[in-house]
PDB file of the backbone (N, CA, C, O) and the ligand in Angstrom, with CONECT records:
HET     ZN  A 101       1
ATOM      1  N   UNK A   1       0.830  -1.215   0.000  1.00  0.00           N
ATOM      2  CA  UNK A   1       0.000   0.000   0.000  1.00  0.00           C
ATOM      3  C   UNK A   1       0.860   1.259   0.000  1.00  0.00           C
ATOM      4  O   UNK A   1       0.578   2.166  -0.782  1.00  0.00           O
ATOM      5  N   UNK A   2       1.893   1.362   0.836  1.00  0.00           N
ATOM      6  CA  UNK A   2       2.901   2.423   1.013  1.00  0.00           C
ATOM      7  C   UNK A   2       3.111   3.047  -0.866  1.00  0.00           C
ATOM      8  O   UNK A   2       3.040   4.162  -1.382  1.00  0.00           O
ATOM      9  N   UNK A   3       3.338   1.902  -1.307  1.00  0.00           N
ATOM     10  CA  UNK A   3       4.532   1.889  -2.775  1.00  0.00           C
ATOM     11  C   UNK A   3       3.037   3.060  -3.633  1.00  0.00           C
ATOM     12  O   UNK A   3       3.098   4.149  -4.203  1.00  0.00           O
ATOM     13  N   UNK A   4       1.954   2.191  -3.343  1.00  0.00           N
ATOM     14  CA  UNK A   4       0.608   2.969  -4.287  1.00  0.00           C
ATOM     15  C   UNK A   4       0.775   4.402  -3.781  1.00  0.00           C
ATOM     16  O   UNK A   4       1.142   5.347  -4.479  1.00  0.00           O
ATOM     17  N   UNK A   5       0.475   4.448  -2.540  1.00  0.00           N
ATOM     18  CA  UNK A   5       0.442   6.184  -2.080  1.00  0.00           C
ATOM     19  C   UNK A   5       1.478   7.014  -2.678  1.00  0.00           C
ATOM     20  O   UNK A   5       1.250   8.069  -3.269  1.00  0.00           O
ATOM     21  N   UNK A   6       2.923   6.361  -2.454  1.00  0.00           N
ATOM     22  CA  UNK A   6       4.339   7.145  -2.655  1.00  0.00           C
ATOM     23  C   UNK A   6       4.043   7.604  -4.702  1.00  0.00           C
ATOM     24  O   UNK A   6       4.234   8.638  -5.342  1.00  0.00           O
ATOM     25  N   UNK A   7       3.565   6.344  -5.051  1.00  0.00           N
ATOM     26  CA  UNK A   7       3.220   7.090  -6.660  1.00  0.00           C
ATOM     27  C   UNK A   7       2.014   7.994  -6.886  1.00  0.00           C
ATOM     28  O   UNK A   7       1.850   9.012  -7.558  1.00  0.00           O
ATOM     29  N   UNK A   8       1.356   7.391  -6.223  1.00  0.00           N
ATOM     30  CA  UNK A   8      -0.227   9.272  -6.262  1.00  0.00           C
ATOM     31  C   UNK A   8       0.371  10.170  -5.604  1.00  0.00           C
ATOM     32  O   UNK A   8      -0.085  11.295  -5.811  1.00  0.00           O
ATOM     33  N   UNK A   9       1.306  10.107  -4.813  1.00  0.00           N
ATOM     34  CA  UNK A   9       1.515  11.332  -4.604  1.00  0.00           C
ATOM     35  C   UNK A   9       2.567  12.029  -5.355  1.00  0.00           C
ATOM     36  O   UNK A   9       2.711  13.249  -5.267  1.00  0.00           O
ATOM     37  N   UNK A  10       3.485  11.100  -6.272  1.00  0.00           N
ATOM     38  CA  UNK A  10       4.135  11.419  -7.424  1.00  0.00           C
ATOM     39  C   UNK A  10       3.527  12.336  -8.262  1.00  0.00           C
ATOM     40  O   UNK A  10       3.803  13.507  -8.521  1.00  0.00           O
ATOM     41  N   UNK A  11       2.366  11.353  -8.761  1.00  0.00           N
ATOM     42  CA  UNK A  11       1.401  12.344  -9.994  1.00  0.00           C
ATOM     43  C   UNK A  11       1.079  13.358  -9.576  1.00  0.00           C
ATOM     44  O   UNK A  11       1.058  14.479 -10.083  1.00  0.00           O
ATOM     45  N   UNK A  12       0.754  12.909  -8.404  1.00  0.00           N
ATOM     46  CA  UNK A  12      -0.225  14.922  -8.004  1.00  0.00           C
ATOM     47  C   UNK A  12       0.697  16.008  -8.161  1.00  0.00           C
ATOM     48  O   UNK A  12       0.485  17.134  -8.612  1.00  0.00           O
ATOM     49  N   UNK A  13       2.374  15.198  -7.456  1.00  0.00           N
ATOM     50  CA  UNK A  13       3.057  16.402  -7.274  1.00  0.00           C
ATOM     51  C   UNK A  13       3.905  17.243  -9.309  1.00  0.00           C
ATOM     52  O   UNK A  13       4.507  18.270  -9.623  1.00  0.00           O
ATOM     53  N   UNK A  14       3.398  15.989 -10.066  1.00  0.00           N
ATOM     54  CA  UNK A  14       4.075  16.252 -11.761  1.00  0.00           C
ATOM     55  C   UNK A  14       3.110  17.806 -11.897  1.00  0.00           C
ATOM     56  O   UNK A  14       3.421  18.976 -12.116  1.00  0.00           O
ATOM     57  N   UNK A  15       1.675  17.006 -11.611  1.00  0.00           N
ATOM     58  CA  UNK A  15       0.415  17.486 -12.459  1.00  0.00           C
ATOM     59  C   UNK A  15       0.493  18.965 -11.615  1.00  0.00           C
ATOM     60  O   UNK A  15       0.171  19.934 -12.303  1.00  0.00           O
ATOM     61  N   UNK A  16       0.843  19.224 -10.348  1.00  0.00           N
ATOM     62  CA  UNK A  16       0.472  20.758  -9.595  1.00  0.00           C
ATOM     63  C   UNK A  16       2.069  21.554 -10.236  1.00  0.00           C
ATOM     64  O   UNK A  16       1.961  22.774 -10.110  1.00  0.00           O
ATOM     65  N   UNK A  17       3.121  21.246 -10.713  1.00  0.00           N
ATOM     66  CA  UNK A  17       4.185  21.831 -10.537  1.00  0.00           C
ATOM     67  C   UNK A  17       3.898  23.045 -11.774  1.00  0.00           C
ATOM     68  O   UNK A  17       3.545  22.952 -12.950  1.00  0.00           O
ATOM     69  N   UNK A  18       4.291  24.403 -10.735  1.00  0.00           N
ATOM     70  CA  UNK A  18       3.958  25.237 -11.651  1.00  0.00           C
ATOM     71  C   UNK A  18       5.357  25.502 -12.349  1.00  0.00           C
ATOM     72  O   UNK A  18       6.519  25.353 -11.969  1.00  0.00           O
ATOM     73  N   UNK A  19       4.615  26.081 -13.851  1.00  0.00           N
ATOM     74  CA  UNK A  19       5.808  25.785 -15.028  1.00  0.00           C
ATOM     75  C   UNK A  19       6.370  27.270 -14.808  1.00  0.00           C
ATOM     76  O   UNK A  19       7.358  27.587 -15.469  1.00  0.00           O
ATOM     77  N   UNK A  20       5.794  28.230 -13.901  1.00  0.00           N
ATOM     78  CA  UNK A  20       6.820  29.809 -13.818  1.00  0.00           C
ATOM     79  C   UNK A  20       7.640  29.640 -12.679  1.00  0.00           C
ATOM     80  O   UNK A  20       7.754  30.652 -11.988  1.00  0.00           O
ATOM     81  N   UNK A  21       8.183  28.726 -12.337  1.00  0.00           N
ATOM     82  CA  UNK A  21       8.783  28.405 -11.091  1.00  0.00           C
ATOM     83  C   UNK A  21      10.427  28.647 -11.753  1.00  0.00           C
ATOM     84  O   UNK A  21      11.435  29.298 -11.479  1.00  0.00           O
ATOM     85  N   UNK A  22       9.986  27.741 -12.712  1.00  0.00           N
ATOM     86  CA  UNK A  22      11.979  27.592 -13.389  1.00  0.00           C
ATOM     87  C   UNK A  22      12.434  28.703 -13.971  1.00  0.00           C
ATOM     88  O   UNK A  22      12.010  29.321 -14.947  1.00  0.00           O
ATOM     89  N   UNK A  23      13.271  28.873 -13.322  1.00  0.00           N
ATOM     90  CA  UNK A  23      14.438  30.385 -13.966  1.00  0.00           C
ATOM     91  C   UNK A  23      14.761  30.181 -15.615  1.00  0.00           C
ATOM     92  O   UNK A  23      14.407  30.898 -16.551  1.00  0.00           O
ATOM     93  N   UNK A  24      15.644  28.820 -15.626  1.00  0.00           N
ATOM     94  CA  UNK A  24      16.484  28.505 -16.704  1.00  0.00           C
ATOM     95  C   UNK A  24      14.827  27.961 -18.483  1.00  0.00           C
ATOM     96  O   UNK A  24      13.661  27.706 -18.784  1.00  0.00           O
ATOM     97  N   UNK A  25      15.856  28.110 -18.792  1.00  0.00           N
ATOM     98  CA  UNK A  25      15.015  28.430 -20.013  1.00  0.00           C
ATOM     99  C   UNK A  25      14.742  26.344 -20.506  1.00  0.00           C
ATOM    100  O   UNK A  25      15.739  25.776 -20.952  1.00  0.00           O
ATOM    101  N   UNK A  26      13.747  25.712 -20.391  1.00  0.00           N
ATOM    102  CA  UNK A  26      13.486  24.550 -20.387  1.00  0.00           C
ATOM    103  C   UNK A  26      12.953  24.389 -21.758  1.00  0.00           C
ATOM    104  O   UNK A  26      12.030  24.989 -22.310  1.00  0.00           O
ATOM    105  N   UNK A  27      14.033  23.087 -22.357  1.00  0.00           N
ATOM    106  CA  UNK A  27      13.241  23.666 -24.296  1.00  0.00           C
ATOM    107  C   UNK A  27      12.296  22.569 -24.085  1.00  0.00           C
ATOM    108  O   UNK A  27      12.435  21.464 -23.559  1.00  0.00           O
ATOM    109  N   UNK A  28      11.456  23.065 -24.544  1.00  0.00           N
ATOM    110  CA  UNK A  28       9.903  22.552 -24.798  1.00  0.00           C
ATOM    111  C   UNK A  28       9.642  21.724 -26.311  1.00  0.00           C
ATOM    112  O   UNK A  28       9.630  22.349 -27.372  1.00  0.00           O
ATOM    113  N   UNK A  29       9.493  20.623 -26.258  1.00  0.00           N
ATOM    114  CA  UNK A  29       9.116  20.314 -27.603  1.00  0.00           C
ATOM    115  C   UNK A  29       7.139  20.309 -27.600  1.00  0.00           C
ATOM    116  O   UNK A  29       6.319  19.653 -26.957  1.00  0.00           O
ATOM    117  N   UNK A  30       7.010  21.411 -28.679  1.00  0.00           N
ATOM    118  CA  UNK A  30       6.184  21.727 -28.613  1.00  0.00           C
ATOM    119  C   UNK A  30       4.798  20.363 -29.648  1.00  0.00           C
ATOM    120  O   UNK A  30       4.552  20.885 -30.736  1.00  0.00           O
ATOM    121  N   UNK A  31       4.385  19.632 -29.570  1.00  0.00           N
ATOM    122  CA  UNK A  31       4.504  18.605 -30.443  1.00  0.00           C
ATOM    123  C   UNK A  31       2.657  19.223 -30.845  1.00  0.00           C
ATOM    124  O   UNK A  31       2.157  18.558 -31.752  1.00  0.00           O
ATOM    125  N   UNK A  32       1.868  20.170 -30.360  1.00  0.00           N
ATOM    126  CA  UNK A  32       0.639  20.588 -30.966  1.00  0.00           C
ATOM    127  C   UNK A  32       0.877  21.573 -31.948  1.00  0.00           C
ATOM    128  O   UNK A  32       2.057  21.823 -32.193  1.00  0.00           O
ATOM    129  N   UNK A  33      -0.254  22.356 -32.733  1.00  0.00           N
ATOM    130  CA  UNK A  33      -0.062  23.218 -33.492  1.00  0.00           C
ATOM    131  C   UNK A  33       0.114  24.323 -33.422  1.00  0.00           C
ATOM    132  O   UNK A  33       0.517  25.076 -34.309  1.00  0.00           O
ATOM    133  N   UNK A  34      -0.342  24.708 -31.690  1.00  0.00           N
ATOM    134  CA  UNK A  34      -0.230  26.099 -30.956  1.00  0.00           C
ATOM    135  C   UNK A  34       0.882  26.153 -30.746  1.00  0.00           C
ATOM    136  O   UNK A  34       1.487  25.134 -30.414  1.00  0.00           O
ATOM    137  N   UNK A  35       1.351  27.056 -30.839  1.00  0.00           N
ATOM    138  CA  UNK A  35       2.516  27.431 -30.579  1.00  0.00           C
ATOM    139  C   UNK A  35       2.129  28.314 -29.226  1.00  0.00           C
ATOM    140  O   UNK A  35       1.331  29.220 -28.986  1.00  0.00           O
ATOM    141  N   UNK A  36       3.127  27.562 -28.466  1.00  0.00           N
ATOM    142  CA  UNK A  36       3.324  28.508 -26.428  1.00  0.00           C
ATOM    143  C   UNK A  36       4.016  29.763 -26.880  1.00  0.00           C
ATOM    144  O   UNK A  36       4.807  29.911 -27.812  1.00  0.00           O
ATOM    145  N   UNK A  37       3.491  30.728 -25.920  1.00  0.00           N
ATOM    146  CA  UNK A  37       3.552  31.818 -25.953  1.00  0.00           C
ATOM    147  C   UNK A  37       3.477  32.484 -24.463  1.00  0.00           C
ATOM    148  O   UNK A  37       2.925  31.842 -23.568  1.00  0.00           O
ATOM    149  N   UNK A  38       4.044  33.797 -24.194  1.00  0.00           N
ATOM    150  CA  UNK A  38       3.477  34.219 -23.080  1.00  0.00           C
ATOM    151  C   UNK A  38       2.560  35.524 -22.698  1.00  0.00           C
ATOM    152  O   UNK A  38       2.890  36.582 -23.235  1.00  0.00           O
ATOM    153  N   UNK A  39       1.727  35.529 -22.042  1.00  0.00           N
ATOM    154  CA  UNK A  39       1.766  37.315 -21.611  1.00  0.00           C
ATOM    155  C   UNK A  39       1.714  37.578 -20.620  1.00  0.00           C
ATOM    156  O   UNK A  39       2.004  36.566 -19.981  1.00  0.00           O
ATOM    157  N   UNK A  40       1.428  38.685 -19.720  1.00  0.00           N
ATOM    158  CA  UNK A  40       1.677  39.321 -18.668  1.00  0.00           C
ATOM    159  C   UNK A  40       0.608  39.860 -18.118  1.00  0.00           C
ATOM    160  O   UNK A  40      -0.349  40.123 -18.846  1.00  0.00           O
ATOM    161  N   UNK A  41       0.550  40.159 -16.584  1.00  0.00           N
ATOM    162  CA  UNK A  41      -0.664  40.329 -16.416  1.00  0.00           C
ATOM    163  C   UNK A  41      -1.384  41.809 -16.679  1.00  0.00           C
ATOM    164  O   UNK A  41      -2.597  41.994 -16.578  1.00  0.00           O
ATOM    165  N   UNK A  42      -0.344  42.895 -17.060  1.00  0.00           N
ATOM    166  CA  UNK A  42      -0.558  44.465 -17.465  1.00  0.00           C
ATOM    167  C   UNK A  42      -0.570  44.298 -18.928  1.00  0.00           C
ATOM    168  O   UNK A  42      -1.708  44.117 -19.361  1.00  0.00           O
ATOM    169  N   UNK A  43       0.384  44.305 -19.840  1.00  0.00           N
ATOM    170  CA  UNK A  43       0.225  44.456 -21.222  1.00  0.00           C
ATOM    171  C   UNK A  43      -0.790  43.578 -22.337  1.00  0.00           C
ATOM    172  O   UNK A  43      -1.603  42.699 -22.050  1.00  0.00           O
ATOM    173  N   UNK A  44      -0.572  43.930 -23.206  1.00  0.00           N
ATOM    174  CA  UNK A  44      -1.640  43.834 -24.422  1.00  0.00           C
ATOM    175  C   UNK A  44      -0.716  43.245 -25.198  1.00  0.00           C
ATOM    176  O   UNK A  44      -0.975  43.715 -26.306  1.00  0.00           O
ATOM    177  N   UNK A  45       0.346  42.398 -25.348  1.00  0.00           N
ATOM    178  CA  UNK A  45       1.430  41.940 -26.265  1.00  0.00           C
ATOM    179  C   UNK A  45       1.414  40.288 -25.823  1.00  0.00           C
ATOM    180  O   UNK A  45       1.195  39.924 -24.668  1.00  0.00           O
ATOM    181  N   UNK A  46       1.627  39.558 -26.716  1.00  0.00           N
ATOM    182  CA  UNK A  46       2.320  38.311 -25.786  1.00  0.00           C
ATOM    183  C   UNK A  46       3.787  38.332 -26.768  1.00  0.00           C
ATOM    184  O   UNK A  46       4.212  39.033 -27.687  1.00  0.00           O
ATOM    185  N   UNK A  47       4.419  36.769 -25.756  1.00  0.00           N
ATOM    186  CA  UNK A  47       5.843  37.246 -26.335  1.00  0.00           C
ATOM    187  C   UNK A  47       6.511  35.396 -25.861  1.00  0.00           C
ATOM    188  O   UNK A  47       6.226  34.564 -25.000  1.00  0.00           O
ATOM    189  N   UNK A  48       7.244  35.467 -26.717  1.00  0.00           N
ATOM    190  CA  UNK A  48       8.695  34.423 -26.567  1.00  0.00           C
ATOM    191  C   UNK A  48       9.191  34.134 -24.849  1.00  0.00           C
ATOM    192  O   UNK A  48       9.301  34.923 -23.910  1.00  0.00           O
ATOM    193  N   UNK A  49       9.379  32.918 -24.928  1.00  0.00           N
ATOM    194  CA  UNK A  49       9.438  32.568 -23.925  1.00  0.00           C
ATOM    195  C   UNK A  49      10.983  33.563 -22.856  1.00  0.00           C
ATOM    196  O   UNK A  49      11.044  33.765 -21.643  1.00  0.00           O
ATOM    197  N   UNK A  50      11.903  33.925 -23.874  1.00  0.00           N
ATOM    198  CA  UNK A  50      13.133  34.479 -23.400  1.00  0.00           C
ATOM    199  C   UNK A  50      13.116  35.889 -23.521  1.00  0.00           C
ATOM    200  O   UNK A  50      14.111  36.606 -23.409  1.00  0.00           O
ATOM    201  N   UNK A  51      11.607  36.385 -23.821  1.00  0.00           N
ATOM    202  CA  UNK A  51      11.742  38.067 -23.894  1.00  0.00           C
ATOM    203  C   UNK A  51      11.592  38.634 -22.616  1.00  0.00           C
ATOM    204  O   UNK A  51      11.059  38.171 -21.608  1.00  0.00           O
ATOM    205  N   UNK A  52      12.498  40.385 -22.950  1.00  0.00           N
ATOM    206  CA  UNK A  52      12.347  40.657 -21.344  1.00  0.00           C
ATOM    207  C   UNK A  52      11.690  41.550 -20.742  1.00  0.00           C
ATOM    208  O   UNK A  52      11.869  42.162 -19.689  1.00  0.00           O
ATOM    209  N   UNK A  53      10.562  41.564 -21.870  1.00  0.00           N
ATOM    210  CA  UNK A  53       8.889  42.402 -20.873  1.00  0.00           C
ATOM    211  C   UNK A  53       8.580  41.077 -19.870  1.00  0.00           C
ATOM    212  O   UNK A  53       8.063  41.460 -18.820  1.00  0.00           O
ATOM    213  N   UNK A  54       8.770  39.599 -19.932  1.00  0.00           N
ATOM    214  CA  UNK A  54       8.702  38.600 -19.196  1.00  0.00           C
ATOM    215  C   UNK A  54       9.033  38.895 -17.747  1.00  0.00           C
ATOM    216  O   UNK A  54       8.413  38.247 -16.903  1.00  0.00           O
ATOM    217  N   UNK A  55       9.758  39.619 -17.421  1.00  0.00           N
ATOM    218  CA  UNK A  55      11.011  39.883 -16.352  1.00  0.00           C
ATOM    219  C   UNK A  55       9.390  40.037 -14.923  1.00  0.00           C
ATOM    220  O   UNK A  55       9.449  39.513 -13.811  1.00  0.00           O
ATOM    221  N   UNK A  56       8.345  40.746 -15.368  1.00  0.00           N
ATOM    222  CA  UNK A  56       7.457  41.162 -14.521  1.00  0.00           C
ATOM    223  C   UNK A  56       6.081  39.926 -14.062  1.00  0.00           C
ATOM    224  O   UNK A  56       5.778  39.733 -12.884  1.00  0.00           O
ATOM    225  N   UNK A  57       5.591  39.413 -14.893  1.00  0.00           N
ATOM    226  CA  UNK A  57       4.907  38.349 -14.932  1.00  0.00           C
ATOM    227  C   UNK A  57       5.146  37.472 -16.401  1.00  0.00           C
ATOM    228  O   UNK A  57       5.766  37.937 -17.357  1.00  0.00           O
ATOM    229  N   UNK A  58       4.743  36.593 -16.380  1.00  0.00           N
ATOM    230  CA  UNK A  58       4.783  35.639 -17.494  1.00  0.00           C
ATOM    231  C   UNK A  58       3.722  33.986 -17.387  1.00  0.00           C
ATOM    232  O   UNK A  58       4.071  32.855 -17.049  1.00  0.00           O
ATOM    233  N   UNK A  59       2.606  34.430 -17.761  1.00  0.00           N
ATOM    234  CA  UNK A  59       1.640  33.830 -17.700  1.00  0.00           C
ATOM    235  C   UNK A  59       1.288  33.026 -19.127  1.00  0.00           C
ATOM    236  O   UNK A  59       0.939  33.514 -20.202  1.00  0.00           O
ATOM    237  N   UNK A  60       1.521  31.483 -18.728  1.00  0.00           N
ATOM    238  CA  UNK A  60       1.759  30.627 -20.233  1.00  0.00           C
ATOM    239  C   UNK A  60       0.272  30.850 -20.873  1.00  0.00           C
ATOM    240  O   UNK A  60      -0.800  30.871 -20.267  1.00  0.00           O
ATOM    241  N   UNK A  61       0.496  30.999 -22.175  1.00  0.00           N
ATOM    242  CA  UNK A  61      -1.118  30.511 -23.193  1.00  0.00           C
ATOM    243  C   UNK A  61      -0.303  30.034 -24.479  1.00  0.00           C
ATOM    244  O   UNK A  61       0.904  29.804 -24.398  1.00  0.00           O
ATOM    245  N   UNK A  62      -1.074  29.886 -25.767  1.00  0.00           N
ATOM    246  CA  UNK A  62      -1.059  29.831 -26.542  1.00  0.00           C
ATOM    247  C   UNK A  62      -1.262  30.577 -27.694  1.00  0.00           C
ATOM    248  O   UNK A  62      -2.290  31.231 -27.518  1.00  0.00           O
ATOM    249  N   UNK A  63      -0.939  30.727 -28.437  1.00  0.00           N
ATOM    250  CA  UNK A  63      -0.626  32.098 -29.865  1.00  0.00           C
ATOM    251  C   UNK A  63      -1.944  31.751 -30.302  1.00  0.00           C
ATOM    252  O   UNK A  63      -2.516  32.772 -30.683  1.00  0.00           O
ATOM    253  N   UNK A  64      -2.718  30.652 -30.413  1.00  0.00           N
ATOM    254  CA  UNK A  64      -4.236  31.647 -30.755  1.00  0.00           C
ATOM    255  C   UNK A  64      -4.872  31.535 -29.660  1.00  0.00           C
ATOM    256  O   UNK A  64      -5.939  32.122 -29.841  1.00  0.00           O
ATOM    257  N   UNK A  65      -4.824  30.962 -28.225  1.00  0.00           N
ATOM    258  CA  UNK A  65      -5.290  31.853 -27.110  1.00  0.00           C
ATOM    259  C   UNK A  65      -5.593  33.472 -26.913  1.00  0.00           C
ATOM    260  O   UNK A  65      -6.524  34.209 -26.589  1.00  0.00           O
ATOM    261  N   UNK A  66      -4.098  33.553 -27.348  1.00  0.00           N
ATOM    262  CA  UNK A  66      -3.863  35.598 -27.230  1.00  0.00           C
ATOM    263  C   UNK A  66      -4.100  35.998 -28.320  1.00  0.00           C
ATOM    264  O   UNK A  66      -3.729  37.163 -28.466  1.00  0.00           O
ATOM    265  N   UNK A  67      -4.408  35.705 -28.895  1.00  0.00           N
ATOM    266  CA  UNK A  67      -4.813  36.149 -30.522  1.00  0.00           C
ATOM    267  C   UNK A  67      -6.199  36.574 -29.542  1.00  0.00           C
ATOM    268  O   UNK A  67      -6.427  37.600 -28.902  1.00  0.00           O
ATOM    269  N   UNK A  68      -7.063  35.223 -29.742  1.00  0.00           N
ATOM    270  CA  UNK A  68      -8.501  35.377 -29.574  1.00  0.00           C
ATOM    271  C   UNK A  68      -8.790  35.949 -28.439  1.00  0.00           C
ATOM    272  O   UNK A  68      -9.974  36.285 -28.465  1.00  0.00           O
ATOM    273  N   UNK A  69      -8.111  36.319 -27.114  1.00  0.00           N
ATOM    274  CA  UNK A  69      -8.399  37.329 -26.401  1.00  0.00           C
ATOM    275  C   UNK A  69      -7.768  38.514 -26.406  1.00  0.00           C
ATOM    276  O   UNK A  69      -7.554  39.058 -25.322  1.00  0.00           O
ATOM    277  N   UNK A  70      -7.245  39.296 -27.938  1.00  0.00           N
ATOM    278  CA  UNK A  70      -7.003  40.284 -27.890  1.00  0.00           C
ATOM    279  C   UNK A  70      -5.747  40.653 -28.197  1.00  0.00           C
ATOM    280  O   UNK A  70      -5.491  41.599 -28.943  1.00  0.00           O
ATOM    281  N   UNK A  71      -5.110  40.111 -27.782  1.00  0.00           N
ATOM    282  CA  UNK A  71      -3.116  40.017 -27.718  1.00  0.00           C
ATOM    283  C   UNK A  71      -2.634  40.466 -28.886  1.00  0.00           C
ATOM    284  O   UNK A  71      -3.011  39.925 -29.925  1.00  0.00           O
ATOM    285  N   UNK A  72      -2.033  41.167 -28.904  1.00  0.00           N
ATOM    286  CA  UNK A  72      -0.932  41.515 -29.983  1.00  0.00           C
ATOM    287  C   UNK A  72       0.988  41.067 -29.859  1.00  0.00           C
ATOM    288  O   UNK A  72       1.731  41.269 -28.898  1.00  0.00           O
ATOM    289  N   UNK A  73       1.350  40.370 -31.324  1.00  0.00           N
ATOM    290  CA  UNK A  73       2.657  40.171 -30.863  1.00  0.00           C
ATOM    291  C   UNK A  73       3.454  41.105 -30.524  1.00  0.00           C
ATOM    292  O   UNK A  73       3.298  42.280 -30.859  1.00  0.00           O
ATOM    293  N   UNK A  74       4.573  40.587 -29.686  1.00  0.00           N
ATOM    294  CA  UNK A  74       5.677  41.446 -29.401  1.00  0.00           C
ATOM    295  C   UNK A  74       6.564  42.182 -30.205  1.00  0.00           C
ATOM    296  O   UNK A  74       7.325  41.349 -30.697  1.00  0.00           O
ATOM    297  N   UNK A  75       6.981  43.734 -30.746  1.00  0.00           N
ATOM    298  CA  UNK A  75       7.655  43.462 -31.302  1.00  0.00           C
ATOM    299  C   UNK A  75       9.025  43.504 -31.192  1.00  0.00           C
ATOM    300  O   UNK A  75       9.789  43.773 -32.118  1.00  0.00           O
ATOM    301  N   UNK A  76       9.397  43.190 -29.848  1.00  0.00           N
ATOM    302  CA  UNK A  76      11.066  43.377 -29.349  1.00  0.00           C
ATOM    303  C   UNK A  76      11.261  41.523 -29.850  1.00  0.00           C
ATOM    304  O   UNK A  76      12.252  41.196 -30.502  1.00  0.00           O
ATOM    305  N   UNK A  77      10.120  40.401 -29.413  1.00  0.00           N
ATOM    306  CA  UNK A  77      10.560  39.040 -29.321  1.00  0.00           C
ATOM    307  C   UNK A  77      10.187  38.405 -30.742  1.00  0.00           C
ATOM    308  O   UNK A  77      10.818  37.435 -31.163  1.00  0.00           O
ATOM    309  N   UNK A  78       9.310  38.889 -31.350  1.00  0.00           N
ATOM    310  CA  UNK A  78       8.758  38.514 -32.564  1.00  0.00           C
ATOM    311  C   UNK A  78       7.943  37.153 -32.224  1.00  0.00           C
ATOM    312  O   UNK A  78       8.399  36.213 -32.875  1.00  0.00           O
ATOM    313  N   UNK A  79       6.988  36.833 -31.478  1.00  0.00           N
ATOM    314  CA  UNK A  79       6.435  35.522 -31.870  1.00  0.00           C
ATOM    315  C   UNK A  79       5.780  34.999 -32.606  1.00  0.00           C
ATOM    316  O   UNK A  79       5.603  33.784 -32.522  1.00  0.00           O
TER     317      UNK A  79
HETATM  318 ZN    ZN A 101       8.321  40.251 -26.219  1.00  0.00          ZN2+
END
C-alpha cells in the first residue's frame, strides 16, 4: 500500500508543478499546433518565452489563445 500512495503522490506532485517556477530556459518540444507563448498580467502583447517584458509576470497561453483574447505580438521578441 505504502509503494501505491508514494506514486499518487508522485502524480499529483508532476500534475500541480507550476511551469513559472523555473528560472532557466526549459526547451519545450512543442509537439501541438499552438505554438506557447506568453503574456503578462498588465500588457496587451504576448511574447517568446526568453523576452524581457517577461522579467514582470509571465503567464503561459497559446498564440491563438492571445490572438482570440485580444493580444498583440511582441515586437522586441517577434512571436
Ligand atoms: Zn516580447
Amino acid at each position: 500500500m505504502k509503494k501505491l500512495l508514494l506514486s499518487l503522490i508522485l502524480a499529483i506532485g508532476m500534475l500541480s508543478t507550476p511551469s513559472f517556477s523555473h528560472e532557466h530556459h526549459a526547451i519545450q518540444n512543442v509537439h501541438k499546433k499552438d505554438k506557447i507563448v506568453y503574456i503578462t498580467r498588465t500588457g496587451a502583447k504576448y511574447h517568446e518565452s526568453s523576452c524581457r517584458y517577461l522579467r514582470q509576470s509571465k503567464i503561459q497561453t497559446t498564440k491563438k489563445e492571445a490572438i482570440s483574447n485580444g493580444y498583440d505580438a511582441c515586437k522586441v521578441c517577434k512571436p
